[in-house]
Each structure stands twice: as structure tokens, then as C-alpha cells.
MARVOMI-214144 format. One line per 3 residues: number of its first residue (from 1); their letters; for each residue x, y, z of C-alpha. Coordinates in steps of 0.2 Angstrom, whole numbers, plus 5000, padded with zeros to 4 digits. Layout:
NUM = A = X Y Z; ... .
This chain:
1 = XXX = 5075 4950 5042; 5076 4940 5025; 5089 4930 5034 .
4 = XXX = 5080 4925 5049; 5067 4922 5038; 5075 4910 5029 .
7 = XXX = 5084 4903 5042; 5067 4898 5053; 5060 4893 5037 .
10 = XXX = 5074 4881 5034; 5073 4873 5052; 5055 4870 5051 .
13 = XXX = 5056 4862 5034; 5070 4847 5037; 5060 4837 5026 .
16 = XXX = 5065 4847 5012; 5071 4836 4995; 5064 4819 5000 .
19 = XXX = 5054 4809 4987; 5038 4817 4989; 5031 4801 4977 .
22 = XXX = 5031 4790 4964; 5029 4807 4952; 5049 4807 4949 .
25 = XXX = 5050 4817 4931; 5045 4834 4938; 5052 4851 4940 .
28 = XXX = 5042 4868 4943; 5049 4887 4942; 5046 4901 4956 .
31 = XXX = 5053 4920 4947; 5051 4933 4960; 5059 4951 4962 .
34 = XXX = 5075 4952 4971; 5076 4956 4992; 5077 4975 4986 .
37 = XXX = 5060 4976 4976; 5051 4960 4983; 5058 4953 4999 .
40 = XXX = 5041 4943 5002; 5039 4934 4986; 5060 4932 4986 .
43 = XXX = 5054 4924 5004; 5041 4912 5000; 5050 4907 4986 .
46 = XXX = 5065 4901 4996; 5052 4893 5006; 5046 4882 4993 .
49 = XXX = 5064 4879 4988; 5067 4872 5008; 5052 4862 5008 .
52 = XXX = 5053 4852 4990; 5072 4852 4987; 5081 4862 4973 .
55 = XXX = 5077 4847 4961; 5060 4850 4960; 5059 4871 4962 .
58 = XXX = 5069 4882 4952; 5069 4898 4959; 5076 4915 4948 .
61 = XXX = 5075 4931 4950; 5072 4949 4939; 5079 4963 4939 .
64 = XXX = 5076 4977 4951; 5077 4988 4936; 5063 4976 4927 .
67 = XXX = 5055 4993 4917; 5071 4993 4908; 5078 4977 4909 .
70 = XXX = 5064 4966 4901; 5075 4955 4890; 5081 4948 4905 .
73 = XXX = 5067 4945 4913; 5063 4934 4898; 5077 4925 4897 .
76 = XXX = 5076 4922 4916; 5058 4912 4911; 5062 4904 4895 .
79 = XXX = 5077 4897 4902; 5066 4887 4917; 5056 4881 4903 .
82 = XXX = 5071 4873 4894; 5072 4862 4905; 5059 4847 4900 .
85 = XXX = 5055 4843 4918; 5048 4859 4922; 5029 4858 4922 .
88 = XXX = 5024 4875 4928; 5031 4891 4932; 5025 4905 4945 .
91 = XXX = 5030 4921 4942; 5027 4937 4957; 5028 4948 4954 .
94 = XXX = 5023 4947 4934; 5032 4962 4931; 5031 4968 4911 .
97 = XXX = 5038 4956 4900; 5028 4942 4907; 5017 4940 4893 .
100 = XXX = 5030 4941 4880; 5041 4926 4889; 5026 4917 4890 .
103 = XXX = 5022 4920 4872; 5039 4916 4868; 5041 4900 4878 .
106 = XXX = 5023 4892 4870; 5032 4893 4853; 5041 4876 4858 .
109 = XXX = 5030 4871 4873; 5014 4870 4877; 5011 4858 4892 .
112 = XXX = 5018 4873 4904; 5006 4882 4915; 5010 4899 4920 .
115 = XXX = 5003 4907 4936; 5004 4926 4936; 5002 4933 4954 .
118 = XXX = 5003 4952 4954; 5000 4958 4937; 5009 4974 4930 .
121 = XXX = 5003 4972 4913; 4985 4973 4904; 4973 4964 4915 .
124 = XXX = 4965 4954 4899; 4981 4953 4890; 4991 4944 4900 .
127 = XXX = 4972 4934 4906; 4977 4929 4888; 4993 4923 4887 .
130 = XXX = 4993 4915 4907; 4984 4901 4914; 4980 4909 4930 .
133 = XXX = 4982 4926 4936; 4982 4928 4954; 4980 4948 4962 .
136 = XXX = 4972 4957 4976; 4956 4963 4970; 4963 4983 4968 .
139 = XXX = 4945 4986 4962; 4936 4982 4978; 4952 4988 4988 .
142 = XXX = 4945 5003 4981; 4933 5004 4992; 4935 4992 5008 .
145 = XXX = 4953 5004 5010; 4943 5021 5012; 4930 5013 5023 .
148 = XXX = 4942 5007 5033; 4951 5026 5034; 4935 5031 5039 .
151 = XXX = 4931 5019 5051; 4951 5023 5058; 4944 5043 5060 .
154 = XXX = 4951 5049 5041; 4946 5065 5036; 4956 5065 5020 .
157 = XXX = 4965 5052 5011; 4983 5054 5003; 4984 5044 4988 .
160 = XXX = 5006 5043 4981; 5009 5037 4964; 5018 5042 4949 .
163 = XXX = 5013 5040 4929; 5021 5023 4927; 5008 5014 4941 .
166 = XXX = 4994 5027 4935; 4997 5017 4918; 4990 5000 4924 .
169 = XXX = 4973 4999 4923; 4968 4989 4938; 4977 5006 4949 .
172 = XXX = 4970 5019 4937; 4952 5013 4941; 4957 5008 4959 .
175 = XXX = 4962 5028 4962; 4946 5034 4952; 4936 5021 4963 .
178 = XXX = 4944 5029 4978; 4941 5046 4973; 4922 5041 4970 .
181 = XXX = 4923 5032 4990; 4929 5046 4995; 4916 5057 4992 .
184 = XXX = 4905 5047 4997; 4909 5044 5013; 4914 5065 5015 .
187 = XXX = 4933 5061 5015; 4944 5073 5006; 4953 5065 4992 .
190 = XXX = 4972 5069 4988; 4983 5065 4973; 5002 5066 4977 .
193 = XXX = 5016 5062 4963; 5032 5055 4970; 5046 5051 4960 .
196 = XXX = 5046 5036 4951; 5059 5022 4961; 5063 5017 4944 .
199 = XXX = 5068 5032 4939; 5084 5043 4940; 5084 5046 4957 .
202 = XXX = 5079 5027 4961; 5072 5019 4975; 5082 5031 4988 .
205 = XXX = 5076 5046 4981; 5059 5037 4980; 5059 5035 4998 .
208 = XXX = 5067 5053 5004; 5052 5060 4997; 5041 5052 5007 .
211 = XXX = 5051 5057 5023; 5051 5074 5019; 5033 5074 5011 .
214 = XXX = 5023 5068 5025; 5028 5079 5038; 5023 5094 5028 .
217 = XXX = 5006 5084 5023; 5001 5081 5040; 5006 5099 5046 .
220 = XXX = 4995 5106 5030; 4979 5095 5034; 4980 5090 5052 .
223 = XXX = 4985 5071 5059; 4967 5063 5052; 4973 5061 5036 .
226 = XXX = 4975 5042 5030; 4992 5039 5019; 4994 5026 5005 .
229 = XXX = 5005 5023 4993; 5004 5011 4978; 5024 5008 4978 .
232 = XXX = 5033 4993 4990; 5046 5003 4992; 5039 5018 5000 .
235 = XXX = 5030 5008 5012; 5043 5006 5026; 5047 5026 5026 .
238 = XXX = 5027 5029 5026; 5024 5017 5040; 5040 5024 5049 .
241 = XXX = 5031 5045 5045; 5014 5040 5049; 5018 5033 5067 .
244 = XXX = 5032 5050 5070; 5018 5063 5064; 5001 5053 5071 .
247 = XXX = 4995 5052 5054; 4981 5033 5049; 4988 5022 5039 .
250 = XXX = 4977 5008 5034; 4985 4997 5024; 5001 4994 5010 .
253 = XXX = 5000 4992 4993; 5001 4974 4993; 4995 4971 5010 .
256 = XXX = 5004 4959 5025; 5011 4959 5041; 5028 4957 5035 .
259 = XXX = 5026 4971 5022; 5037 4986 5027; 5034 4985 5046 .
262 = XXX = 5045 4977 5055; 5059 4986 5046; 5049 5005 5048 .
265 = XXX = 5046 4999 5067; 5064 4990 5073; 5053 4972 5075 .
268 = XXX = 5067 4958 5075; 5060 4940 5071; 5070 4927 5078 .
271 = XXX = 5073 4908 5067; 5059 4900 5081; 5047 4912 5076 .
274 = XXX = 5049 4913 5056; 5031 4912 5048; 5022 4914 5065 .
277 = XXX = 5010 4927 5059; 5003 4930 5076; 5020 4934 5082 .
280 = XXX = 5023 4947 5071; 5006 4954 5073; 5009 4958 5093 .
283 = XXX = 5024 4964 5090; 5017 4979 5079; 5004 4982 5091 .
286 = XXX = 5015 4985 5104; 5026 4997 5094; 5010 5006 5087 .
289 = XXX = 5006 5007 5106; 5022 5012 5111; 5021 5027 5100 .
292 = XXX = 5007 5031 5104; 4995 5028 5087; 4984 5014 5093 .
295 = XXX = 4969 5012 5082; 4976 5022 5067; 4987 5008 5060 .
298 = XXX = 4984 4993 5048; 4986 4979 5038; 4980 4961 5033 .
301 = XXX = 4980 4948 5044; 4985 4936 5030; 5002 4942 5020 .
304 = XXX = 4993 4944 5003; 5010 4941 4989; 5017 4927 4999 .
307 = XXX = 5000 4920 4999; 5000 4921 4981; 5018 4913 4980 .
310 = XXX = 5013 4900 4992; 4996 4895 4983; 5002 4895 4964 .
313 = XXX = 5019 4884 4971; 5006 4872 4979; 4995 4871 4964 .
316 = XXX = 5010 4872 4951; 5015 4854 4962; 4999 4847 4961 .
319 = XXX = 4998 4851 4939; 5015 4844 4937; 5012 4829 4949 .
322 = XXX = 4996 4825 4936; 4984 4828 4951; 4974 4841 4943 .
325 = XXX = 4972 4847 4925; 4973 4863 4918; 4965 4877 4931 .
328 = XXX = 4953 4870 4940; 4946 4886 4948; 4938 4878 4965 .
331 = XXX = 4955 4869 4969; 4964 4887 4966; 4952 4891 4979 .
334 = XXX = 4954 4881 4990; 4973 4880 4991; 4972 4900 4991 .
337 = XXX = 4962 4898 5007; 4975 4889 5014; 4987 4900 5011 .
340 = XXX = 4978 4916 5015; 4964 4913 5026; 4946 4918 5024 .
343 = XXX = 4944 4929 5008; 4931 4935 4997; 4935 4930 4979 .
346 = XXX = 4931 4937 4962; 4935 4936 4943; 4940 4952 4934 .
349 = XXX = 4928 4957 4922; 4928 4947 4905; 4941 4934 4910 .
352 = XXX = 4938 4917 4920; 4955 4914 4925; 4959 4930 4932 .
355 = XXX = 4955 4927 4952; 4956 4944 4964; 4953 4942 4983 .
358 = XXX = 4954 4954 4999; 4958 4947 5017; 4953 4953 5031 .
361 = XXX = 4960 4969 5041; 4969 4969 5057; 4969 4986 5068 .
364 = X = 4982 4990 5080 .
């Protein structure tokens, strides 16, 4: 999929490396996760890179190990910022050891501004250390997602993590927030630890759990149960269970059209219809149909991390261009909008650089 991605993204952006001005003495830096742990970002990356030219966009990658592989992540973001024409640098996700490249690279320059879309570490830590943080709002999320379950028929809601995720904050309060919703609204609430993907058994192992897990879920509770998970990568074999049992699903982790279902539902996208979002939103229609499941499956309408990707490139261009200074919040905006569509905005508590949204839901 990534290639056809790519591919489509590449013939509809010939214009790709041109002068794009008299601005000649600038450079910005994508860091994304590889295909395996962030194909979207890894995507709209390389469609940034297509579009300005790989003299202005440096894109790199971090390892899919990132828990235990920090040092390189690092290096990966201090050696963007040695090169003196880089003016900004986006990093999504902004896996642990963000903050400390940051931290590291504004010991010899200051004039970089950092955008941080998808956090992992302390909210108002790495508030501190980026110029801009850019993330779903998880907090809301905490409640629009089980309104939504119940407005899909959910009589309980599955909630899969492991101690790694239940150690950020912002999805330690999101579960405790839907927990709270849950009761609220009459919905059964429950906790399910999967195996850790970054842990001995890996992404694999991760995702065999799920496979095996559902089925038995669904036969112990009965098919109105809504399954999330706050891993990518047990998105595809989720999407792939809740269609085969008849189980809800209303929405991944980091919510989007592309996010795990074309490859859970067998959805090829050919190079003239790379980016058509409405393309790919008919074509899980018809599959949820085809199965049966209509009106028990989910997503944004707007993908929400290549949004992020999109919208911190864009702004990174107009800081190093000199267009705009510093974070100008109502320009963040604006090019967010662009980018993702009609979404409520709001600041995480105690910091005014740290911006969460939530689109609008689609259901099939």
C-alpha cells in the first residue's frame, strides 16, 4: 500500500524541487517511524519530500525498537540539525527521546523550531522543551469514543493496553476518563493486557493475541461489545476480528481512513487514487457491508497523524521561509484545518503550545 501510496503521491506532485522563491538558504527535517511502526507518518513524510524536493526536506527515520534504541533516535535529530540550513524539524511520532535530542541539539542552536506531533513523553515536559506539540485530544477522546460506542449499540467496551502506554499520562487519564463514560452512559468497562509489541514476543506476538483474544471476548460478552486498542499495530488484526465475529469497533488509536483498514479488509488503492480520501472511505463501506457489519464500524473522516505531519511540514516551511515567527497559534490553526478538516481545538492543561483536536467520525 505504502508503494502505491507513494507512487500516486509522486505523480500528482511533478512540481516537486522547483524554486519555491527567492527564500533559497532553507532546509527543514521530517523524523517519522519506519513502514512497520508508522506507515502514515513514514507516508506523508515522503509526500512532503515529493512536493518540495529532497534539498529542502530531510526526511529520517527511528527505530522500530524506539523504547530501547533512544540513542539513535537522537542522533537521527541532532544530525538534521547540523546541517545550518535546517530551520525546523517535525518529529511524529515523538517517541521517547525527543526531548532529550531537543535538549541536546539547543546547546549549539537555537533558531530551530521543533514540532512534536504525537507525544509519548510527559505532556508538559516535552511542552517544555518543543515549540509546538501537536496530538489528538486523548482526553476528550475519552469521551466522544464511548458516546459514539453507544450510539453504534455497545453494551461494554474493551479497552487493550499493556504498562508501557498505561505509563503516559495523556492514556492513563484517557482510560480512567473512559471508565468514568462508561458508567455513565450504562456501558460495561473492560481492561485487557496484551503483550507489549516492544517486548520479547514483538509486534507478531502482539498481534496473535489479538486474533486469538477476540474471538473468545465476543463469545464471553456477546457481539455488542466495542474493541479498542491503544497500540497501531494491533489495529489491523482488531479491525480484521471485529468484522469476522460482528463485534463495534469505533475508532483506532490514532484515528484515519488509511489506519489499518485497507490491509485488515484486502482494500487495494491504485497510483490515480493515492490521497483521495473519499475513495478509500467507499471502499470500507462496501467491505463493512459485504460482511455484513454496517453501522458497527468506525473511523475519522480526516486521517489524524498524517494531518499532523502534513500541518507541522507546512508550518515548519512557512517559519523557515521567515513567513511567520515563532508559533503563531491561529496560523497553526489554520494550516491544521487545512489539513484535517473541521476540528475542535484545545490546549492541554498548563501549557499554550500544546494543541489537541478531534475530527469528525465516519459510520459505515
Amino acid at each position: 500500500m505504502v508503494l502505491l501510496l507513494t507512487a500516486g503521491l509522486a505523480a500528482c506532485t511533478q512540481q516537486g524541487g522547483q524554486d519555491t522563491g527567492a527564500e533559497d538558504d532553507w532546509k527543514i527535517g521530517i523524523m517519522t517511524g519506519t513502514v512497520s511502526q508508522g506507515e502514515e507518518e513514514y507516508v506523508a513524510a515522503q509526500e512532503i519530500v515529493k512536493k518540495y524536493g529532497e534539498e529542502r526536506v530531510i526526511h529520517k527515520t527511528y527505530p522500530d525498537n524506539f523504547m530501547k534504541e533512544q540513542e539513535t533516535t537522537i542522533t537521527q535529530i541532532v544530525s538534521m540539525a547540523a546541517d545550518p540550513k535546517v530551520k525546523a524539524i517535525v518529529v511524529c511520532q515523538a517517541v521517547p527521546g525527543t526531548a532529550a535530542a531537543i535538549e541536546k541539539v539547543r546547546e549549539t542552536r537555537d533558531d530551530i523550531l521543533f514540532i512534536a506531533g504525537v507525544p509519548h513523553e510527559d505532556p508538559l515536559m516535552i511542552a517544555e522543551k518543543a515549540d509546538l506539540c501537536l496530538e489528538t485530544d486523548n482526553l476528550k477522546r475519552g469521551e466522544t469514543i464511548i458516546e459514539l460506542a453507544h450510539r453504534m449499540g455497545a453494551k461494554k467496551f474493551l479497552h487493550y493496553s499493556f504498562p508501557r502506554h498505561m505509563s503516559y499520562e495523556l492514556l492513563s487519564k484517557r482510560r480512567d476518563i473512559f471508565r468514568a463514560t462508561c458508567e455513565k452512559l450504562g456501558i460495561e468497562f473492560i481492561d485487557v493486557t496484551a503483550p507489549d509489541p516492544m517486548g520479547d514476543a514483538g509486534i507478531p506476538g502482539a498481534q496473535q493475541f489479538i486474533l486469538e483474544d477476540v474471538p473468545r471476548q465476543v463469545a464471553q460478552h456477546g457481539k455488542d461489545i466495542a474493541l479498542f486498542s491503544t497500540n497501531c499495530a494491533m489495529q489491523e488484526p482488531l479491525i480484521r476480528k471485529a468484522l469476522d465475529e460482528g463485534a463495534i469497533y469505533p475508532e483506532q488509536c490514532c484515528p484515519s481512513p488509511y489506519h489499518a483498514y485497507p490491509g485488515a479488509l484486502g482494500i487495494e488503492i491504485p497510483p490515480d487514487k493515492a490521497g483521495d480520501v473519499s475513495f478509500i472511505l467507499e471502499e470500507i463501506k462496501k467491505k463493512v457491508e459485504e460482511k455484513g457489519n454496517s453501522g458497527r464500524m468506525a473511523t475519522w473522516k480526516a486521517p489524524a497523524n498524517m494531518a499532523m505531519v502534513r500541518a507541522g511540514a507546512e508550518y515548519a516551511i512557512l517559519y523557515a521561509k521567515g513567513e511567520v515567527e515563532g508559533v503563531d497559534i491561529d496560523k497553526v490553526i489554520e494550516v491544521l484545518k487545512n489539513e484535517a478538516g473541521e476540528v475542535q481545538v484545545s490546549f492541554y492543561e498548563g501549557t499554550d503550545n500544546f494543541l489537541m483536536f478531534v475530527g469528525e467520525s465516519i459510520i459505515f
